[in-house]
N, C-alpha and C positions, 0 to 999 in steps of 0.2 A: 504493500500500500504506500511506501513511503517512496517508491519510484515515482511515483504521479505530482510527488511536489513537483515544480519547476521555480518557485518567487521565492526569497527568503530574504526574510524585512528583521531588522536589527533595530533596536530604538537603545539609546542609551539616555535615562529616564532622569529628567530635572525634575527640581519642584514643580507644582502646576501653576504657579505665578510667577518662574523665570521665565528665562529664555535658554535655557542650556539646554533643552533635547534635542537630541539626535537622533536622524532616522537615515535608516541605509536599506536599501533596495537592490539584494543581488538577484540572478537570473541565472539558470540552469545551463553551462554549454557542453561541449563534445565532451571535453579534458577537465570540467570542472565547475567554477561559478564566474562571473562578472560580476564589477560593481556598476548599477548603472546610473545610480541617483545615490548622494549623503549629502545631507544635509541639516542647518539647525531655524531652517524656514521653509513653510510649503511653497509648491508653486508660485501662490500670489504673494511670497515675500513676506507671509505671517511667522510668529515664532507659533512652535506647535505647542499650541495652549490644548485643556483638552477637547475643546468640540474640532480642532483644526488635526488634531492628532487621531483623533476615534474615527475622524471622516478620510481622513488618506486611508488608515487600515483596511476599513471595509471599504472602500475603493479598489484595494491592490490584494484583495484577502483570497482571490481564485486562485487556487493554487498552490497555494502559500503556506511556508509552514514563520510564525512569530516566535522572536527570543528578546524579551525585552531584561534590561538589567535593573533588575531590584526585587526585593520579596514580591513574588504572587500570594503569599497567605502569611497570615499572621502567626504568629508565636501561636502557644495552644493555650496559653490562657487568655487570649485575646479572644479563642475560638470558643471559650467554655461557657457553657447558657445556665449553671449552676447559679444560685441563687447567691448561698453562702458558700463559700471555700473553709474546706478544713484545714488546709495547709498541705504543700505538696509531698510530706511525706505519709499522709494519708489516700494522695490522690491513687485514684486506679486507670488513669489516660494511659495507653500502651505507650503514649510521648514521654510522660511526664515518668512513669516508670523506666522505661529506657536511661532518660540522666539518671536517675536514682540507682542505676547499676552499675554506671560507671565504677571503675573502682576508685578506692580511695586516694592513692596517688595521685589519679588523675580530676577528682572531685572538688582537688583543693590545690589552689596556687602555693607560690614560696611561703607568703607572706601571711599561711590560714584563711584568705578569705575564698568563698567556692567561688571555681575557675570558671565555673556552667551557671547561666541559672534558664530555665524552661519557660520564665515568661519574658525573657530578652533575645532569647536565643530560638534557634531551631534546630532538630540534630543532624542536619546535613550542612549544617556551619561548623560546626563540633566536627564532625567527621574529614569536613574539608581542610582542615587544621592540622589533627591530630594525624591524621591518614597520610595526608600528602603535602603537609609544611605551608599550605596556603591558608591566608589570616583572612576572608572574607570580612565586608561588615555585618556588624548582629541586625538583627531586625528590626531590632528598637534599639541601637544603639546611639550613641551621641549623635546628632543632628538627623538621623532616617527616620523619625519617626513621620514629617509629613511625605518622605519618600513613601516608604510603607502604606502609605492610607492612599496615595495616588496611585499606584500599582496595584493596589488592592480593591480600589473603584474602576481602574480601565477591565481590571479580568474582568469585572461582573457586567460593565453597560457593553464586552465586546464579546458575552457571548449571546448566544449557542455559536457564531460566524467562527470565535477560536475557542477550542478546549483544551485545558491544563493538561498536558503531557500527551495532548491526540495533535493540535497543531499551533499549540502555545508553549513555551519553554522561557522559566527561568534561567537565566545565563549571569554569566560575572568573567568579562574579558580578563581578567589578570588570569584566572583560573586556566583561561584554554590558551594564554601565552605561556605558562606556567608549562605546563604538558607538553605544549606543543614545542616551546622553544628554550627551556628551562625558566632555571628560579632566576638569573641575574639580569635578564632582558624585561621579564613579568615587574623587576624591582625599578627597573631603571626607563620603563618608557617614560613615566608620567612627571612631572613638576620635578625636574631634576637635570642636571646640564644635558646637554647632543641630546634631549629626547627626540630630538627630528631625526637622527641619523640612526639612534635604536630603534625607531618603527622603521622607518624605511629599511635597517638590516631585518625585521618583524616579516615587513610584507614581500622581501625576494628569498624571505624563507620558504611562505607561501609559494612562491612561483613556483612551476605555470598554473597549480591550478587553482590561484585566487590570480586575476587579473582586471584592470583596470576598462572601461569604456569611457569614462568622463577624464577628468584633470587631478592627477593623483597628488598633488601636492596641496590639495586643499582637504585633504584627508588625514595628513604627514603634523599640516601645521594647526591642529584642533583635534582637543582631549575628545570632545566628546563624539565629533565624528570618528575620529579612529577606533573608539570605541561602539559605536555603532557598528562600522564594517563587523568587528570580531565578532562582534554578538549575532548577527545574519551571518556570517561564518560560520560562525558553529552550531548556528541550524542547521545549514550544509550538513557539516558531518554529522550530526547525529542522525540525518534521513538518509546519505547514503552507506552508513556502517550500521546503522540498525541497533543503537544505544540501547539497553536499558537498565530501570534498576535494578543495583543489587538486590544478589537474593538474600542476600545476610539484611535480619531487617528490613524487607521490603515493606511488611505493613506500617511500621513506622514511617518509613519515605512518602510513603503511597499519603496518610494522613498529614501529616507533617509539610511535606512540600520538598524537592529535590532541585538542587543548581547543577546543571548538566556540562558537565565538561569531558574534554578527549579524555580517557583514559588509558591513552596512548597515542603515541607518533603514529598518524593516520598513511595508509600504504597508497597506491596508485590509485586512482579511479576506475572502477572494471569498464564503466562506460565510456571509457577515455579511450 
């Protein structure tokens, strides 16, 4: 089924009253994908506020598989319709027991204070961390909380057109440079000196089969477009290698929510 994508739209997700999104629009070819449109304005030169944002998607949604960057679901206490809380060593959420088994080691930082906690966090943050050295942000962490609630209003007014994990995906572009190109390019693209020459070594890692149709230096010199492309990127690959979650834990993921990244350096294209 995932042969039939052909569009893979990336959005790298501002507040809803900046101007910082970014939206990327690749296209399917022989050897791999093109970019054929990033940008941090629609057509008519608007920033993608959200009726200018909801209305490009379901515009370009045939076809299409979404990976927008930031939580699609909230933490699970944000999700719980419980009246009174008893406190979460009481709790019985297959989420919230999950942290609770962490082991001890890992339960607790240097310093005694816990390392986790289940209404900031989600455990595929935890996992991205612990697992494979990458620090995503928490959910509700310092300054995501109106991220979170923006990303968590477009899931809902964009479906049934995209569904969570059928042709909507969470993504976090450090993660799939991380995998894809290691840890010191993932640290060193963003706010940090030659980030123009560390994406550009980024994107002829890609080559040939991430290539350009527009003007690739307007993608080079902006966080958010670059992060755009990756995130449409790595819808790419998860529709032509056939991702899924793990089976360790999968019901936790399944409720919880999943950030989809390479789980490895991806091989040739068979359609190539």
């Amino acid at each position: 089924m995932r042969e039939a994508f052909r569009t893979f739209l990336g959005v790298d997700l501002g507040g809803g009253k900046g101007k910082n999104t970014a939206v990327a629009r690749l296209v399917r070819t022989a050897g791999g994908v093109s970019v054929q449109l990033v940008s941090t304005r629609t057509p008519e030169e608007r920033p993608f506020f959200d009726a200018e944002l909801v209305a490009f998607l379901r515009a370009h949604a045939e076809g299409a598989v979404l990976a927008i960057d930031a939580p699609l679901l909230p933490s699970v206490c944000l999700r719980c319709h419980l009246e009174v809380c008893e406190g979460l060593a009481a709790c019985q959420d297959p989420v919230v027991r999950w942290f609770a088994q962490q082991s001890p080691e890992e339960s607790r930082a240097a310093s005694g204070k816990p390392a986790t906690t289940a209404y900031t966090q989600r455990a595929c943050e935890v996992l991205l961390h612990r697992r494979h050295g990458i620090l995503p942000r928490e959910t509700l962490g310092q300054g995501m909380g109106p991220l979170t609630a923006r990303a968590h209003y477009l899931r809902r007014v964009l479906a049934p057109t995209f569904e969570l994990n059928r042709n909507l995906l969470e993504v976090y572009p450090k993660a799939t440079i991380h995998m894809l190109c290691g840890a010191e390019p993932a640290r060193r693209y963003k706010r940090l000196a030659n980030t123009w020459r560390v994406r550009a070594e980024i994107l002829e890692r890609l080559q040939p089969e991430l290539s350009f149709n527009i003007w690739r230096e307007g993608c080079l010199q902006n966080d958010h477009c670059f992060d755009a492309v990756i995130c449409a990127y790595t819808a790419y690959l998860w529709a032509r290698e056939g991702w899924t979650l793990p089976e360790e834990d999968r019901a936790v993921f399944e409720r919880d929510g999943w950030i989809w990244f390479p789980p490895r350096a991806p091989g040739p294209d068979p359609a190539g």
